[in-house]
C-alpha positions as CSV (number, residue, x, y, z in Angstrom):
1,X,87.0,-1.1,83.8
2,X,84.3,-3.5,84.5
3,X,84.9,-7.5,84.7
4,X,82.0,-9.9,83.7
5,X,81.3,-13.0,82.7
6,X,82.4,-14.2,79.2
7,X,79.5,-14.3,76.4
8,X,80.1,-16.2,73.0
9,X,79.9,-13.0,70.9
10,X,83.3,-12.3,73.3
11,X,85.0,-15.2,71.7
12,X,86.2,-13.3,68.4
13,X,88.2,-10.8,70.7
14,X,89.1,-13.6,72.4
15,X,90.9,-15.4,70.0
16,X,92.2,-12.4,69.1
17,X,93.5,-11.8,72.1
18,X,95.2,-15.6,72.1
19,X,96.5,-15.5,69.1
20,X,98.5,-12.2,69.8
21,X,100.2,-14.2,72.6
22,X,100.6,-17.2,70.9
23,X,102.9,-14.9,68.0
24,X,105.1,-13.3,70.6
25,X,105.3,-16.8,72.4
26,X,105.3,-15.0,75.8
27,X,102.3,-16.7,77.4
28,X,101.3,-19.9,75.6
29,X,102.9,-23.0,74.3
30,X,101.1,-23.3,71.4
31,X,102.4,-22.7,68.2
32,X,100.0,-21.7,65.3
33,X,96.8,-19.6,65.7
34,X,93.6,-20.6,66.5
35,X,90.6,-19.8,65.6
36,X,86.7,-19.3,66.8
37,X,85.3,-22.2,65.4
38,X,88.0,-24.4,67.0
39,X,88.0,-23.0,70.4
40,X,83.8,-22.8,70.3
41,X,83.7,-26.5,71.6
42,X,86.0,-25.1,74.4
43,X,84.3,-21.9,75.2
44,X,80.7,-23.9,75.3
45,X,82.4,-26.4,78.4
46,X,82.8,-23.0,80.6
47,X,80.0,-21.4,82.4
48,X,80.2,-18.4,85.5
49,X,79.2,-21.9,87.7
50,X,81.9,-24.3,86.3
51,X,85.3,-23.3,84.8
52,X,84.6,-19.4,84.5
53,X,86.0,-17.1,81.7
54,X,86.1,-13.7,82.8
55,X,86.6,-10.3,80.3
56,X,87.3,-6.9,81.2
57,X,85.6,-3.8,79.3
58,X,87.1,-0.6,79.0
59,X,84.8,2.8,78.9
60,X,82.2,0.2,79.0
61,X,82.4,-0.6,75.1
62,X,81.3,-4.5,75.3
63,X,84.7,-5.3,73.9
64,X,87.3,-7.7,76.0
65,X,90.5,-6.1,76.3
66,X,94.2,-8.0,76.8
């Protein structure tokens, strides 16, 4: 597993990802999915100097995984 910095093409799996949780209820308080081009805004504020998103990669496939 490898953990790097967030990139924009990340943000699809992201969402992904998000809106999983937000369908079991388990880890967010919002209640209807999101999607990329809402959260883009979002994503664009966060940089690896301020307000860092991290991913992880398994077998080094480029994809974030939950």
């Amino acid at each position: 597993m490898t953990i790097r910095d967030a990139r924009e093409a990340d943000l699809p799996a992201i969402i992904e990802i998000y809106n999983a949780a937000t369908a079991m209820r388990t880890s967010t308080a919002m209640l209807e999915p999101v999607s990329v081009e809402e959260r883009l805004s979002w994503f664009q504020r966060h940089s690896p100097n301020r307000f860092p998103l991290w991913v992880a990669e398994i077998d080094g496939d480029g994809s974030p995984t939950a």
